[in-house]
MDTraj code that builds the backbone (N, CA, C; nanometers):
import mdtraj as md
import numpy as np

residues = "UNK UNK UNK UNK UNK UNK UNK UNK UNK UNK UNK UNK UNK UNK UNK UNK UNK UNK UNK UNK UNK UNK UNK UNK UNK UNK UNK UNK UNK UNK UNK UNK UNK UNK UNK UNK UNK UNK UNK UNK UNK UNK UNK UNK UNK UNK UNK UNK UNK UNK UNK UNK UNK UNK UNK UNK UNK UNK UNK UNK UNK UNK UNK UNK UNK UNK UNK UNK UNK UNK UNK UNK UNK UNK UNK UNK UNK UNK UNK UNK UNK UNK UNK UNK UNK UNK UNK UNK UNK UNK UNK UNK UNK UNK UNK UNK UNK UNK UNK UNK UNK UNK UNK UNK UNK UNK UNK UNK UNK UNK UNK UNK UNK UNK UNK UNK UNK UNK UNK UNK UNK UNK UNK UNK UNK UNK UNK UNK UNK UNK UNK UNK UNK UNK UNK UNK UNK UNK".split()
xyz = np.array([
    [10.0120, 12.1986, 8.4279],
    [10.0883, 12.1027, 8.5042],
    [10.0479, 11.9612, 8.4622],
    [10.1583, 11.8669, 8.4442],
    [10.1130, 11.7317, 8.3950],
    [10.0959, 11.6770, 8.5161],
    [9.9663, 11.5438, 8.4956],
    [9.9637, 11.4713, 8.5888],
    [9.8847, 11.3471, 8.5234],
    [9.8959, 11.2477, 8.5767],
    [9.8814, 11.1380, 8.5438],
    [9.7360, 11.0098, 8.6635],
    [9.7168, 10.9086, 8.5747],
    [9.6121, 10.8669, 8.6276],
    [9.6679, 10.7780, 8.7551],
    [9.6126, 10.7613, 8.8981],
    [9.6759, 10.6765, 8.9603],
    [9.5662, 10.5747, 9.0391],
    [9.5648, 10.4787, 9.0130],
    [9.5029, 10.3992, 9.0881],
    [9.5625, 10.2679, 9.1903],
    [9.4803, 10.2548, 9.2803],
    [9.5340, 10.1868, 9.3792],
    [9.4242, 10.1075, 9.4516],
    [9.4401, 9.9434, 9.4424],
    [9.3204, 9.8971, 9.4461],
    [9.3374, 9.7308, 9.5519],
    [9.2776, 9.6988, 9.6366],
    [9.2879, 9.6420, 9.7050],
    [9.1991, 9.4895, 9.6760],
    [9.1859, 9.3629, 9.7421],
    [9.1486, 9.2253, 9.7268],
    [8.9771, 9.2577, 9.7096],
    [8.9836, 9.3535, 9.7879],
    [8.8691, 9.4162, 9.8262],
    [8.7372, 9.5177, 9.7483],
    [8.8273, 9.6407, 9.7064],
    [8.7656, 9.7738, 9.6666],
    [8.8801, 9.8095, 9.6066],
    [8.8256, 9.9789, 9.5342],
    [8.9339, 10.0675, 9.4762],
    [8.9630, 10.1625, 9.5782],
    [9.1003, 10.1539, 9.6379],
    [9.1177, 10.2517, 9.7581],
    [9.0679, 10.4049, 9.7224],
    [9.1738, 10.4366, 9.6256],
    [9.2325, 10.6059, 9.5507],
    [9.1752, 10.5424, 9.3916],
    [9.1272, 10.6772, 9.2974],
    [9.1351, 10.6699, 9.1887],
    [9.1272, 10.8304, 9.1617],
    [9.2277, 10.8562, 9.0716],
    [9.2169, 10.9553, 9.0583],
    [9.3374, 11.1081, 8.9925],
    [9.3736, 11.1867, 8.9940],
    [9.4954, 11.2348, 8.8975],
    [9.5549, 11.3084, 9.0082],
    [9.7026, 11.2871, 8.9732],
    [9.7926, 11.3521, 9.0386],
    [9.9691, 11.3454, 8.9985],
    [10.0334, 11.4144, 9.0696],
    [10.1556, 11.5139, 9.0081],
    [10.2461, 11.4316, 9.0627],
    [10.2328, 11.3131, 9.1250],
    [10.3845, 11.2646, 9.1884],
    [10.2855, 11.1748, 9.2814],
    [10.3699, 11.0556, 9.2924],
    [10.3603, 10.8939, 9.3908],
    [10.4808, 10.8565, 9.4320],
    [10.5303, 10.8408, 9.5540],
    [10.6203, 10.7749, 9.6219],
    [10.5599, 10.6464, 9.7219],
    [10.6038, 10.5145, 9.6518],
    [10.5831, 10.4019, 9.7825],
    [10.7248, 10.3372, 9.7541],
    [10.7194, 10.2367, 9.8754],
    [10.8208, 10.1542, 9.8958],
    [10.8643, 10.0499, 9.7858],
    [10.9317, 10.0245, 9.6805],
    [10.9828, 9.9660, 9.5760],
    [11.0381, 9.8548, 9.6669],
    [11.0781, 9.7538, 9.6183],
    [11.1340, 9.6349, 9.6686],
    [11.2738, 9.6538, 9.7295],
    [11.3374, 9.7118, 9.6286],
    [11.4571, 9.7425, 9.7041],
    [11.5062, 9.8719, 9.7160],
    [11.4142, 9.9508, 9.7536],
    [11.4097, 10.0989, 9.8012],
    [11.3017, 10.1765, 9.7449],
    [11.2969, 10.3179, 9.7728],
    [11.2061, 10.4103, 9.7606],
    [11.1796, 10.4519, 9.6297],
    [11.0715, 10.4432, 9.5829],
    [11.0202, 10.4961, 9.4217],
    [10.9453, 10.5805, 9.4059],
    [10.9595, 10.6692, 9.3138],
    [10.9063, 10.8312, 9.2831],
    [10.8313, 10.7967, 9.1671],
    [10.7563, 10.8397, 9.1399],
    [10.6983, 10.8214, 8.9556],
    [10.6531, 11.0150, 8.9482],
    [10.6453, 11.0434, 8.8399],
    [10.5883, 11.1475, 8.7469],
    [10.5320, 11.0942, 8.6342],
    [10.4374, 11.2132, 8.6147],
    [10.3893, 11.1520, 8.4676],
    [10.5061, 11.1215, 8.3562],
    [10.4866, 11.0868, 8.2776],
    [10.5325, 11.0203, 8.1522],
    [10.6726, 10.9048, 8.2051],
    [10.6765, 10.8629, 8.3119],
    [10.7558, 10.8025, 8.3570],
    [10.7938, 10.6608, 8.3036],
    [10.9026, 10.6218, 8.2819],
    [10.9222, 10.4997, 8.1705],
    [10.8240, 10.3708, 8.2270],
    [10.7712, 10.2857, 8.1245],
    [10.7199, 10.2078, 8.1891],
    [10.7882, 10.1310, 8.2890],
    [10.7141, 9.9959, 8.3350],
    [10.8034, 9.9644, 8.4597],
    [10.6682, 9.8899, 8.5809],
    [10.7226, 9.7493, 8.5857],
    [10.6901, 9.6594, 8.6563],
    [10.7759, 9.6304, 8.8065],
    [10.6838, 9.6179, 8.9071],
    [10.7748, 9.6032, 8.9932],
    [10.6943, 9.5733, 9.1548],
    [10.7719, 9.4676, 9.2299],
    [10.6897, 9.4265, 9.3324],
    [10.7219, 9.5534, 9.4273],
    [10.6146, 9.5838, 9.5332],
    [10.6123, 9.6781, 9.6283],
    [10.6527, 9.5994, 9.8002],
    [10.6906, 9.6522, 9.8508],
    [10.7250, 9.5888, 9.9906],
    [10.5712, 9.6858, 10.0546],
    [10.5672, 9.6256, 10.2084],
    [10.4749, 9.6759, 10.2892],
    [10.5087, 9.8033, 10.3146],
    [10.3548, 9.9316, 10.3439],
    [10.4368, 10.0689, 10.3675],
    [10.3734, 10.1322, 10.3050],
    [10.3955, 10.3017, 10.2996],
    [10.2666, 10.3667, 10.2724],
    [10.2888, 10.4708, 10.0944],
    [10.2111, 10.4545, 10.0886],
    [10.1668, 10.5047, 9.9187],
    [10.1492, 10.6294, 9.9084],
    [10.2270, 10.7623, 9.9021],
    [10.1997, 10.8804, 9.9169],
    [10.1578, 10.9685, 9.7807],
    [10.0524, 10.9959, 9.7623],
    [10.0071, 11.0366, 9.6063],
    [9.9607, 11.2068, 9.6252],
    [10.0435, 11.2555, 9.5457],
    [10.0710, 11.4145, 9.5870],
    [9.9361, 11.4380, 9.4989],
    [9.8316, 11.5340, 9.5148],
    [9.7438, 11.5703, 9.3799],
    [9.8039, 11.6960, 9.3143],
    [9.7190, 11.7230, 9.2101],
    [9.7617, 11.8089, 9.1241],
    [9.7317, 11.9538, 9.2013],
    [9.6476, 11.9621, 9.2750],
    [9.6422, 12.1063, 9.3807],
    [9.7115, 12.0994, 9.5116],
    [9.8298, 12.0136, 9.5492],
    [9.9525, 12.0132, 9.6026],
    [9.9056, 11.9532, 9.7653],
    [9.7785, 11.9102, 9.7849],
    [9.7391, 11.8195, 9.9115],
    [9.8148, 11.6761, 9.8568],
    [9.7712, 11.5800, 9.9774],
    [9.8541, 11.4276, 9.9814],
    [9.7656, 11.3551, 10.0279],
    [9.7552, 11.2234, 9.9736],
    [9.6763, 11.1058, 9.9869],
    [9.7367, 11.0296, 10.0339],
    [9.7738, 10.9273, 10.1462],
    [9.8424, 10.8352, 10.1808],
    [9.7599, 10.7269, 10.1902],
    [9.7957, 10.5968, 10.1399],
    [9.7028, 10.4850, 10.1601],
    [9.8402, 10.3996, 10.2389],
    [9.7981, 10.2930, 10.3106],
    [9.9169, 10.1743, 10.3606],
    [9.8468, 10.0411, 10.2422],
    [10.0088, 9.9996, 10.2370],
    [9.9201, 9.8582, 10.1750],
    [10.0151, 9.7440, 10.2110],
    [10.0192, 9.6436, 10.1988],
    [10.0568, 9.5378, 10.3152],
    [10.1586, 9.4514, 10.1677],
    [10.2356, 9.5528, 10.0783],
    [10.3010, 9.4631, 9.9857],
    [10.2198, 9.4565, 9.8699],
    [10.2783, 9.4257, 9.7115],
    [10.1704, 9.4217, 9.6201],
    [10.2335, 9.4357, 9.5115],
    [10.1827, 9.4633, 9.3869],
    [10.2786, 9.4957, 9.2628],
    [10.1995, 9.6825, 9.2119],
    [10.3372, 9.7174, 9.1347],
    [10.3131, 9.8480, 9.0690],
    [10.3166, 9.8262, 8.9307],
    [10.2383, 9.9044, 8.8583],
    [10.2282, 9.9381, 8.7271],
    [10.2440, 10.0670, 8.6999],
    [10.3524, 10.0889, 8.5713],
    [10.3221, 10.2020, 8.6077],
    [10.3690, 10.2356, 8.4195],
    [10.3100, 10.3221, 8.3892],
    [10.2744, 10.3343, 8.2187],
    [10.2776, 10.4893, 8.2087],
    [10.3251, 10.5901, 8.0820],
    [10.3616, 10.6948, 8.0853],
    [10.2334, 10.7493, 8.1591],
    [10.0722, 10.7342, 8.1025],
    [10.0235, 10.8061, 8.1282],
    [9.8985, 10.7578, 8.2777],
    [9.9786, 10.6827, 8.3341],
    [9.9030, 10.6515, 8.4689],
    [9.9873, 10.5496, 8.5723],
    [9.9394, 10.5070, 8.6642],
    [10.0084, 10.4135, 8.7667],
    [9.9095, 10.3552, 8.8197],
    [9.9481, 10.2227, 8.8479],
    [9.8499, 10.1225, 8.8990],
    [9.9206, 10.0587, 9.0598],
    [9.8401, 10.0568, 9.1605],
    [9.9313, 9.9597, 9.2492],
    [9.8117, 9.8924, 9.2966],
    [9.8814, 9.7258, 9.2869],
    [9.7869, 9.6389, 9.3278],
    [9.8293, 9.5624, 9.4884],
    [9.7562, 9.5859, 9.5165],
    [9.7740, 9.4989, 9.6786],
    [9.6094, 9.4202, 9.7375],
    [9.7395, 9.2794, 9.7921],
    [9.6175, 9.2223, 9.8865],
    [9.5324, 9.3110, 10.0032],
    [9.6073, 9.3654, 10.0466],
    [9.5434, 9.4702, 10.1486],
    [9.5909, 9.6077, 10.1183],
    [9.4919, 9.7123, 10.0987],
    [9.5294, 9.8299, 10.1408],
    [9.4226, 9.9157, 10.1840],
    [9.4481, 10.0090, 10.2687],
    [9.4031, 10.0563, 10.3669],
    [9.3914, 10.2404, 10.3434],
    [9.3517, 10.2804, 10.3598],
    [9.3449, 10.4091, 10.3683],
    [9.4181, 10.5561, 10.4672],
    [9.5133, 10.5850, 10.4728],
    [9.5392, 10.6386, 10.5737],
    [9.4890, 10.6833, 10.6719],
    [9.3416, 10.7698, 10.6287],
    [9.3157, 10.8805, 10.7542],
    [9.1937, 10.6484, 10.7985],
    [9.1986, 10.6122, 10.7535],
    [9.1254, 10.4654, 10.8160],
    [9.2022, 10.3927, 10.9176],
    [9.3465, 10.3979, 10.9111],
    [9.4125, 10.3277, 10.9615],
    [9.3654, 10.3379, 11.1440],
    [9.3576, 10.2509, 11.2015],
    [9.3318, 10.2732, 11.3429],
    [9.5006, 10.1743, 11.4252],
    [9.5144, 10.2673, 11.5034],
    [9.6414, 10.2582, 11.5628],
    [9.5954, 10.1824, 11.6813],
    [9.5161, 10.1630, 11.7466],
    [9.4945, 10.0363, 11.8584],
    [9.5067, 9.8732, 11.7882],
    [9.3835, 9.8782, 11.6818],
    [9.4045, 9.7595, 11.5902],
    [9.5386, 9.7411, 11.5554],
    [9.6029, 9.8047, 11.5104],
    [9.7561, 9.8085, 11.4574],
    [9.8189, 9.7472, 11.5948],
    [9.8281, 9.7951, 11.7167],
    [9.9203, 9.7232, 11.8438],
    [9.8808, 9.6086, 11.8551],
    [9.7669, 9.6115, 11.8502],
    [9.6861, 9.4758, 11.8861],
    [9.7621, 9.3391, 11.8141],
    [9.7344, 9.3878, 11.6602],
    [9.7858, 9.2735, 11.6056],
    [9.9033, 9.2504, 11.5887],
    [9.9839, 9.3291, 11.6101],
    [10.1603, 9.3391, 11.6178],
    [10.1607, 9.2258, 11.7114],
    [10.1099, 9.2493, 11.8795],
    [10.1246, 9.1616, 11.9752],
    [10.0901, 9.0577, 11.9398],
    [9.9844, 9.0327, 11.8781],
    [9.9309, 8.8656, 11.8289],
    [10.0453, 8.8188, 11.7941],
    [10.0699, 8.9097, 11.6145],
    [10.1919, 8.8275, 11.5469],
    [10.3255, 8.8488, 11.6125],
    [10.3763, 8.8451, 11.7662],
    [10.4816, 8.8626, 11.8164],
    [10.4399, 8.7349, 11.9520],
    [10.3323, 8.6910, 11.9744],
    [10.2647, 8.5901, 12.0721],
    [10.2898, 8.4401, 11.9646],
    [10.2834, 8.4824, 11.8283],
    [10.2517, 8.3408, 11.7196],
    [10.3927, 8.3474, 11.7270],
    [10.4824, 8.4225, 11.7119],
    [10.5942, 8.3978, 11.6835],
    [10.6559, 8.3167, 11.8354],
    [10.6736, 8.3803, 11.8948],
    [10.6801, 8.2747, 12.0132],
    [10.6447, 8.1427, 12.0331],
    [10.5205, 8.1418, 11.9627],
    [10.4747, 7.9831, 11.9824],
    [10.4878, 7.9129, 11.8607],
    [10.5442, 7.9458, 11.7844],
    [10.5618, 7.9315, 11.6438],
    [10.6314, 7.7471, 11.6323],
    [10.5954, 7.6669, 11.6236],
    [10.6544, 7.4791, 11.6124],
    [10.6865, 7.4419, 11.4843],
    [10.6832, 7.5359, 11.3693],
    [10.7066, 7.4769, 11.2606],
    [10.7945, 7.6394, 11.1602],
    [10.8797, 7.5858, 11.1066],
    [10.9246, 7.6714, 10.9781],
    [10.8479, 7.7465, 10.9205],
    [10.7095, 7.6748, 10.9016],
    [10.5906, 7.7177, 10.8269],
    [10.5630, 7.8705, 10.9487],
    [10.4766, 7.7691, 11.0524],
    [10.4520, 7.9192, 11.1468],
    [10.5498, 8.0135, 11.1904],
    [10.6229, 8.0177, 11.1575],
    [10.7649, 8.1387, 11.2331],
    [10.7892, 8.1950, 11.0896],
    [10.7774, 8.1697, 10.9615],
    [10.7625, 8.2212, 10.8701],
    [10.6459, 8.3459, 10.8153],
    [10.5327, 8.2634, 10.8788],
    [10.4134, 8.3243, 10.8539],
    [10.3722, 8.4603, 10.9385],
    [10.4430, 8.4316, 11.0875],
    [10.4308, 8.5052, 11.1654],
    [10.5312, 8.6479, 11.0848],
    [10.6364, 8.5756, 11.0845],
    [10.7502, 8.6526, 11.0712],
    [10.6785, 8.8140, 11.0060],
    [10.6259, 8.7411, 10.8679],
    [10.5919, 8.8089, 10.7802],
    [10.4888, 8.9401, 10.8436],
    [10.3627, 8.8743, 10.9309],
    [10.2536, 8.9269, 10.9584],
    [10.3098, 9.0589, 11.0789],
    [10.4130, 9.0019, 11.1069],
    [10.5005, 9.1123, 11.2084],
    [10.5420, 9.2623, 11.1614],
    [10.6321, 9.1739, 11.0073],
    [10.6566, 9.2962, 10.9270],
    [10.5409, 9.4177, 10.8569],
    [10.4695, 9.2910, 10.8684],
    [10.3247, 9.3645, 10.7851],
    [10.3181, 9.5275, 10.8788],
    [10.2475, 9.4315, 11.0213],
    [10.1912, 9.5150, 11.1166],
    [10.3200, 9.6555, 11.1736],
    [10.4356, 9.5919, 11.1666],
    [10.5055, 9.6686, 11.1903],
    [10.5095, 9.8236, 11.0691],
    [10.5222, 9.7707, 10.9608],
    [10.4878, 9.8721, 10.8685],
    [10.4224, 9.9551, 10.8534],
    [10.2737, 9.9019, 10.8989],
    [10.1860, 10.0007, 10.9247],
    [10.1556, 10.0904, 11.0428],
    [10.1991, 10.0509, 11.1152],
    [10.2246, 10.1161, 11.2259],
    [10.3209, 10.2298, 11.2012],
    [10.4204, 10.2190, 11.1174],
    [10.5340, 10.3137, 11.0925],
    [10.4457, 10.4167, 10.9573],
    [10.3554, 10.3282, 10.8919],
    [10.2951, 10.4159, 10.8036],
    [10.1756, 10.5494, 10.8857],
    [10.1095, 10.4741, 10.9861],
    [10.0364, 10.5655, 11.0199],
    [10.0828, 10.6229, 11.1145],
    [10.2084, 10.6606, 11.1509],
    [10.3191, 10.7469, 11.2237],
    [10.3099, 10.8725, 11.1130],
    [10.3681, 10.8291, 11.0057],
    [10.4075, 10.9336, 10.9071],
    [10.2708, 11.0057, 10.8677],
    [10.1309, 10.9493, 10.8602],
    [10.0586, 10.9862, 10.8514],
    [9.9806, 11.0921, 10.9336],
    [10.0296, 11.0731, 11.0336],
    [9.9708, 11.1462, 11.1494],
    [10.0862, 11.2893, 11.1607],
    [10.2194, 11.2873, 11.1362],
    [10.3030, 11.3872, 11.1064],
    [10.2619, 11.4745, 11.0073],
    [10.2078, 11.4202, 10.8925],
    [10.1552, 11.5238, 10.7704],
    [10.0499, 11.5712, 10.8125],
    [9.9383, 11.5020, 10.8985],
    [9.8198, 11.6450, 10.9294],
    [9.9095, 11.7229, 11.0473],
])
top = md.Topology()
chain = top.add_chain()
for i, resn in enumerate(residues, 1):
    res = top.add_residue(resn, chain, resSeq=i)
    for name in ("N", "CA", "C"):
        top.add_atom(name, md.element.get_by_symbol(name[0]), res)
traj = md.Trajectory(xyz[None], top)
């Protein structure tokens, strides 16, 4: 069975490193699949979760908060400012900060802050929807 190298690496640390048979995350303007030998291919990622099948047919999910993909016949790269680990994700932190960035947005006095918020909304919202799906697969 072919499989390919995939890494996924955060501002931080290397989340995932490691080989496997299939990756689906959120592409910019929709959902992206890779397999090995898959044409090359640059491309920004929206917020949302990184599902990396291994080659003995378990699943890795990481969230990552937006980022870019690489992706080359014989591996895949995804880079993000934040990413997170699935079984890490904590779902209180996740409400928590939704409400913040839904409190900033409210108080938001400038283009700048209702922008910023905007964003941090989508973030949190994402992940929240990521570690939904996450919690469905165990």
């Amino acid at each position: 069975m072919a499989t390919m190298r995939v890494d996924v690496v955060s501002a931080e640390e290397s989340i995932f490193s490691g080989e496997a048979k299939f990756v689906a995350l959120p592409g910019e303007v929709g959902e992206l699949g890779i397999l090995p030998r898959h044409t090359p291919l640059i491309s920004r990622i929206k917020a949302g979760s990184v599902r990396i099948e291994m080659a003995d047919g378990t699943e890795e999910f990481v969230f990552v908060a937006g980022g870019i993909l690489e992706v080359q016949p014989d591996g895949v790269t995804v880079l993000s400012d934040t990413a997170v680990r699935g079984k890490d994700l904590d779902d209180e932190k996740a409400n928590e900060a939704k409400l913040a960035a839904e409190e900033a947005l409210k108080n938001a006095k400038s283009d700048l802050d209702i922008a910023k918020a905007q964003s941090e909304l989508a973030v949190m919202a994402a992940q929240i929807a990521a570690l939904r799906k996450y919690r469905q697969k165990r």
